[in-house]
Each structure stands twice: as C-alpha cells, then as structure tokens.
N, C-alpha and C positions, 0 to 999 in steps of 0.2 A: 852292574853296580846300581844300587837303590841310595836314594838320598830322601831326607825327609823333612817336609815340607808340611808349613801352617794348613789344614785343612777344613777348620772352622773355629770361631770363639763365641763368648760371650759375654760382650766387652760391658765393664761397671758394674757386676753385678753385687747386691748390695747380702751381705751373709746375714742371714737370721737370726744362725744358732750356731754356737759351739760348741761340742759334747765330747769332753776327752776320752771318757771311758766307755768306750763303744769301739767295736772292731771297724776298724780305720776306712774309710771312703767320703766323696762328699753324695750330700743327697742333692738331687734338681729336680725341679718345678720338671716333669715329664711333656710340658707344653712347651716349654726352652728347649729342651733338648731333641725336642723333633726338629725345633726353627734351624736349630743350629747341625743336625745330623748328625747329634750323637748319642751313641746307643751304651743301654745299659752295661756295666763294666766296664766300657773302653777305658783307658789311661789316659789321663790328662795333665796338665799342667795347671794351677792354680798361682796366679802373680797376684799379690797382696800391691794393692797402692797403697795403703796407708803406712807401712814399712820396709817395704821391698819386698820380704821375705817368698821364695818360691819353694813350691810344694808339689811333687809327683803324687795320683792318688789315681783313685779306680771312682767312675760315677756309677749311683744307684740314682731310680727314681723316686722323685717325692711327688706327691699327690700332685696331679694335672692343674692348673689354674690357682694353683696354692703359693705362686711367689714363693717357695723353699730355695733358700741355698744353704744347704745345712754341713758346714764341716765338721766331720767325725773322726774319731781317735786322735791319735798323735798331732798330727796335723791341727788338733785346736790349740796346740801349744803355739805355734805362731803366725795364727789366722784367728782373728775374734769376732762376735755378731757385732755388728756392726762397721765391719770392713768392707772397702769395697775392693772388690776382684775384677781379675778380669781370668776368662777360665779357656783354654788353649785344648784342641783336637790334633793331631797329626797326623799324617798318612806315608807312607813310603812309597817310592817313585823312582821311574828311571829320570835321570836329568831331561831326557825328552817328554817323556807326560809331565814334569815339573811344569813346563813352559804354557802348558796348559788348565792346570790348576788353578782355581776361583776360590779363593776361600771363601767361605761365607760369616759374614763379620754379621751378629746380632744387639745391637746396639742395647742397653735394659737403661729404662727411666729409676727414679728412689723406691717406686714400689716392687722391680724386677719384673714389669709389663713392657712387652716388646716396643720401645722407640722407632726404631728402625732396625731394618734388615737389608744388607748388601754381599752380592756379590761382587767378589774385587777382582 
C-alpha cells in the first residue's frame, strides 16, 4: 500500500500574475522550484491564503531569478496577482519510507526570494 505524503512546498508565495486564457498551469520562478525539488509538470496543490480557495495544477517554469508565480487558465478564476499562496509537492510512499520523509519547506519573503529553507 502507498500513501501520500507532503514532499516539498513553497510557503507565502506572492502570485504576480493571473491569465485566464491560457492553457491551464501555474508558472514558477525555475530557482524556487529547484529549492524546493520540483520539476517541471509535476502536479501540485496551490492553497490560496487570501481566501481559501484550493487548486490542483501542473507547474511550468518561469524564467530563473524572475520572482514568477504566474497562475494560468482556469485556475485564475479563484487565485489572483496579488495573493498569497503557499504551493504543495507530493510523493507516494509505503507507510515505512513515510516515517522518513523530510519535506522541504521553502519559506519566499514579498518579493518571492528565498527567506528560508528547511528540512522538516
């Protein structure tokens, strides 16, 4: 049995841009998404702080050192620039490699420059 488990985020981070009409995904700053070990495509989880609202999506990258977090298609309907997020990884596991799992939490300042980085 595989269970699934936090495997990295990237917590606060501040959206740039919202572009409904675009074929759906969000874009990221391609320097974040190393910090945080995650790679183009994966599926993510997107949690909106400024209204709850949660959104499953695929990440592309956005230019390296470029502060981007750019949510695209659908998804800008209840996520807007100016929100802040925090953006979720997953991985699937047996309940014994769970117990060993670190996530790696990447903390972003108002600009989306790396605060801190931990493993938990």
């Amino acid at each position: 049995m595989f269970i699934k488990v936090l495997k990295s985020k990237l917590h606060r981070g501040l959206v740039t841009s919202a572009q409904l009409h675009y074929p759906g995904s969000i874009a990221i700053d391609q320097a974040l998404m190393e910090a945080a070990e995650i790679v183009p495509y994966e599926a993510v989880w997107v949690a909106d702080l400024n209204n709850g609202n949660r959104v499953q999506t695929y990440v592309v990258p956005a230019p390296s050192g470029s502060g981007r977090i750019d949510v695209l298609g659908a998804a800008a309907q209840r996520i807007r620039a100016g929100d802040i997020v925090i953006i979720m990884a997953f991985a699937y596991c047996t309940p014994q490699e769970a117990g060993q799992v670190r996530p790696k939490v990447i903390v972003l300042d108002d600009h989306n420059r790396i605060a801190s980085g931990l493993d938990r």
